[in-house]
DRENLOKE-109835 format. One record per residue (C-alpha): residue number from 1; residue in three letters; x, y, z. Coordinates in steps of 0.25 Angstrom, whole numbers. Each point is the difference from the previous one (the first is absolute). Layout:
+-----+------+-------+-------+-------+
! pos ! code !     X !     Y !     Z !
+-----+------+-------+-------+-------+
! NUM !  Ala !     X !     Y !     Z !
...
+-----+------+-------+-------+-------+
This chain:
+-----+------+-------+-------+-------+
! pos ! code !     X !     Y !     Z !
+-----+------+-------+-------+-------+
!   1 !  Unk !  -666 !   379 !   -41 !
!   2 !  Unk !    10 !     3 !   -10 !
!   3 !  Unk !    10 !   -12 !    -4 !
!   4 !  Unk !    13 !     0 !   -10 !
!   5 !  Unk !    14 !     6 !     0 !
!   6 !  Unk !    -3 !    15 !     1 !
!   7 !  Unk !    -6 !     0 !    15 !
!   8 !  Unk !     6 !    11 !     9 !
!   9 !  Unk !     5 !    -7 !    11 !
!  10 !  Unk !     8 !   -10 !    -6 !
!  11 !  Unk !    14 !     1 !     2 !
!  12 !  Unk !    12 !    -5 !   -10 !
!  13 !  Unk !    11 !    -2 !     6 !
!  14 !  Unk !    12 !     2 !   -11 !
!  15 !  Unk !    13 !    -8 !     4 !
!  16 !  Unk !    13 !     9 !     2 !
!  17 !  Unk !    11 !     2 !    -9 !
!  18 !  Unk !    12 !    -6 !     7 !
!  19 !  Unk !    13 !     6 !    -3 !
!  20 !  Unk !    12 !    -9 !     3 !
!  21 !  Unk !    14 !     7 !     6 !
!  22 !  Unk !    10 !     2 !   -12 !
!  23 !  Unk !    13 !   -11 !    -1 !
!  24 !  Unk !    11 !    10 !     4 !
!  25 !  Unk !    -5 !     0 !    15 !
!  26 !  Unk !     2 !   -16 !    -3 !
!  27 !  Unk !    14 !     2 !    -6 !
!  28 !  Unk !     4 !     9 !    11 !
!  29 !  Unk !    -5 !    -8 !    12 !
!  30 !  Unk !     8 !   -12 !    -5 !
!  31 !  Unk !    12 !     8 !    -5 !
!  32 !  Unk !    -1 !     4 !    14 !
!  33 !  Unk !    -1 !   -15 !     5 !
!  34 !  Unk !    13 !    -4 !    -9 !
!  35 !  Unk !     9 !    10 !     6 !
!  36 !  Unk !    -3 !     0 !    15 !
!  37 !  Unk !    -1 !   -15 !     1 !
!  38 !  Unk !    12 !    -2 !   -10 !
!  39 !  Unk !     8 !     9 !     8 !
!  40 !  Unk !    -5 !    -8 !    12 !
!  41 !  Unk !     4 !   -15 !    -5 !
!  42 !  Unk !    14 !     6 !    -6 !
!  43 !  Unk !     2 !     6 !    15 !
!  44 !  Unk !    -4 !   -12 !     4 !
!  45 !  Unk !     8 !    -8 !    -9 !
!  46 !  Unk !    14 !     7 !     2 !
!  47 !  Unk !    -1 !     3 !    15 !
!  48 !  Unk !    -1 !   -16 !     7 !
!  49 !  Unk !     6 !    -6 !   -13 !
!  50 !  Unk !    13 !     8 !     5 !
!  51 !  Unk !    -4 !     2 !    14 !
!  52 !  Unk !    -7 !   -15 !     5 !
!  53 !  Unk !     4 !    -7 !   -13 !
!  54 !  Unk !    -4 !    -5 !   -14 !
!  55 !  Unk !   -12 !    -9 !     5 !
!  56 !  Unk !    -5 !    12 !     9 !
!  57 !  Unk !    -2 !     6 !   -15 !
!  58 !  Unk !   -11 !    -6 !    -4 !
!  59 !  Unk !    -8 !     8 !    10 !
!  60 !  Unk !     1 !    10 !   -10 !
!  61 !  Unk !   -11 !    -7 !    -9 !
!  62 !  Unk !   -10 !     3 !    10 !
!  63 !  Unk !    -1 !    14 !    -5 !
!  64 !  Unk !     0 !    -6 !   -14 !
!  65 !  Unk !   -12 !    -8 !     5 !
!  66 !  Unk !    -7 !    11 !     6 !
!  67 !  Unk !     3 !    10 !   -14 !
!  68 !  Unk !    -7 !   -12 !    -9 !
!  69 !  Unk !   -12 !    -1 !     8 !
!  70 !  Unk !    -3 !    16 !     2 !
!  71 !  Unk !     3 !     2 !   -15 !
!  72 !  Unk !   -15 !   -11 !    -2 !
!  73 !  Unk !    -6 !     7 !    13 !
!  74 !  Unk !     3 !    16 !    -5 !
!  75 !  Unk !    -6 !    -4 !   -15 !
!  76 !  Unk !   -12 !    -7 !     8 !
!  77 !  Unk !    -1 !    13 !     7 !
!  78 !  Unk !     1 !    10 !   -11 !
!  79 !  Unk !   -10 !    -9 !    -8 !
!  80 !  Unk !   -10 !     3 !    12 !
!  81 !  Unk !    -2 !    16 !    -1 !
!  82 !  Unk !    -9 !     6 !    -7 !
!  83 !  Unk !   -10 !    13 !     1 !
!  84 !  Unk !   -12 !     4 !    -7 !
!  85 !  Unk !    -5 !    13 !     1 !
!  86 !  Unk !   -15 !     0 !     0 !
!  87 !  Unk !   -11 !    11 !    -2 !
!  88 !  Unk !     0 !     5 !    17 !
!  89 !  Unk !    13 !    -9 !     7 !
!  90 !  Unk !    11 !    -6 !    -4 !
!  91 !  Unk !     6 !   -14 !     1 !
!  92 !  Unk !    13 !    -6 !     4 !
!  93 !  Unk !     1 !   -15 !     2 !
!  94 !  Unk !    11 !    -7 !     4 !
!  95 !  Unk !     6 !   -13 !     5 !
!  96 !  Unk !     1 !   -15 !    -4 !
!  97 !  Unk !    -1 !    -8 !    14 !
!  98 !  Unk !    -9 !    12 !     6 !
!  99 !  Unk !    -8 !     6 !    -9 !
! 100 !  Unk !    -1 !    16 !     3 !
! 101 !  Unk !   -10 !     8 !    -6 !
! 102 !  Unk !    -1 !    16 !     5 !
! 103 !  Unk !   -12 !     7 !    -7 !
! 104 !  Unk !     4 !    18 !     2 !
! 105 !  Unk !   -11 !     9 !    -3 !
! 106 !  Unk !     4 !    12 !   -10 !
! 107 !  Unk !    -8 !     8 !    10 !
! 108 !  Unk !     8 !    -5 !    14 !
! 109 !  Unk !    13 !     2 !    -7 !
! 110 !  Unk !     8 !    13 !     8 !
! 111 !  Unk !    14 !    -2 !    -7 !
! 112 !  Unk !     5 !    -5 !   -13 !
! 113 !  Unk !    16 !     0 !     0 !
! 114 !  Unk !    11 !    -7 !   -12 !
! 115 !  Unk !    11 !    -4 !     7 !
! 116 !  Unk !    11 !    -7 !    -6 !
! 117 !  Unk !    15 !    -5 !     6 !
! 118 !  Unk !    15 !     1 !    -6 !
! 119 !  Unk !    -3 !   -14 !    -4 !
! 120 !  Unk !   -13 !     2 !    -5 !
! 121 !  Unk !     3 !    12 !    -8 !
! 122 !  Unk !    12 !    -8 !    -5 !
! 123 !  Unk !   -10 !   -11 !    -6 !
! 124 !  Unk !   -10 !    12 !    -4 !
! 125 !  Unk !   -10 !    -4 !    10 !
! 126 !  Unk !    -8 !     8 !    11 !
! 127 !  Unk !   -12 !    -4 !     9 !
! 128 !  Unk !   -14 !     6 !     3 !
! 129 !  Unk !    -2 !     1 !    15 !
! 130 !  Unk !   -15 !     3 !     3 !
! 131 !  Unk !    -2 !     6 !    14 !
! 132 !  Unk !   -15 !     2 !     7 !
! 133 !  Unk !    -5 !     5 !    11 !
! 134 !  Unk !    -1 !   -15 !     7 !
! 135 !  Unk !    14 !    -6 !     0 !
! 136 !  Unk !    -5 !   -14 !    -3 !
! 137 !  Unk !    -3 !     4 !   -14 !
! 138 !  Unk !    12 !     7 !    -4 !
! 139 !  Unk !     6 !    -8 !   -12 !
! 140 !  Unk !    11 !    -1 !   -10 !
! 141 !  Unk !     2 !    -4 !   -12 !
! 142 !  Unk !    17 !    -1 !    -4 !
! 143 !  Unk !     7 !    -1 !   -11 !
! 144 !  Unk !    -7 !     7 !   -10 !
! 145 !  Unk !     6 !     8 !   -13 !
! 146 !  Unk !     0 !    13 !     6 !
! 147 !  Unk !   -10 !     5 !   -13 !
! 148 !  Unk !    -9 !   -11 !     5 !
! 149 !  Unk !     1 !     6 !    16 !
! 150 !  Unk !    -2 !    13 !    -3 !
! 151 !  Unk !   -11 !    -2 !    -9 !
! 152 !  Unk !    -5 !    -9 !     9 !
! 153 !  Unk !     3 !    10 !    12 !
! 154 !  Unk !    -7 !    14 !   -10 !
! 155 !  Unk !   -13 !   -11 !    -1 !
! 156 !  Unk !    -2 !    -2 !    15 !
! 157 !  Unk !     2 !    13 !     5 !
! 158 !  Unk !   -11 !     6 !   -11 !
! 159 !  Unk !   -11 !   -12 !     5 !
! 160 !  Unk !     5 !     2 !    15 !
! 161 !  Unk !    -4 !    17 !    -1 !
! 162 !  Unk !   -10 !    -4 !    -8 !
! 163 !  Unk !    -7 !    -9 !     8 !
! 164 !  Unk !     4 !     6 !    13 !
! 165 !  Unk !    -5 !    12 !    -2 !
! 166 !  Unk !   -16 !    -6 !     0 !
! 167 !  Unk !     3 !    -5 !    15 !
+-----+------+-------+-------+-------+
């Protein structure tokens, strides 16, 4: 019986390369948060000071409120994603109170799509959508520079044919 480093059934498990989400999808998503809940506490603000009265205004530092805490909550959130693409799946993991890890084979992957919005394509952004033939796995990954997505997209759909075509 043969002993030492070099048996065949030993199994090295290599720990994934995680990539985070780039800061623009941050900047957008609390650029976002700035304008809607601003416009919300100036609405607000204007509307019972004139309509209720001045004391009524101070309702209008609830949205204030709400913008301060989503501004921590959206960077806690962005801080959170992250993928790794491995030799036969790839990664996604996500979430800060529930962690979320989807693992997609290369070979169960049926469409790779870039999609990108007015807005994301305003802050040079796009996402990765992975779609599968069992709709519990399909998966996105947003935000992305849209060099980043479609190399990322060029890269799964070669493993997907690849690794599909030996089922």
């Amino acid at each position: 019986m043969e002993t030492g480093s070099g048996e065949i059934g030993e199994v090295t498990a290599a720990e994934p390369v995680w990539r985070g989400l780039p800061p623009g999808l941050l900047r957008m998503r609390r650029l976002l948060l700035v304008v809607w809940l601003g416009a919300a506490a100036l609405a607000a603000g204007l509307l019972l000071g004139l309509l209720a009265g001045p004391a009524w205004a101070a309702f209008a530092l609830l949205p204030l409120a709400l913008m301060a805490w989503g501004w921590v909550l959206l960077g806690r959130n962005w801080r959170s994603w992250r993928y790794a693409e491995r030799a036969d799946d790839l990664l996604i993991s996500r979430g800060v109170l529930w962690r979320e890890e989807t693992v997609v084979p290369y070979g169960r992957m049926q469409l790779v799509e870039v999609t990108s919005g007015p807005v994301g394509r305003h802050f040079g952004l796009a996402g990765v959508q992975l779609h599968t033939a069992a709709a519990a796995t399909d998966a996105v990954i947003p935000g992305l520079d849209p060099a980043e997505a479609e190399r990322l997209r060029d890269r799964l759909t070669e493993l997907g044919e690849a690794r599909s075509a030996g089922l």
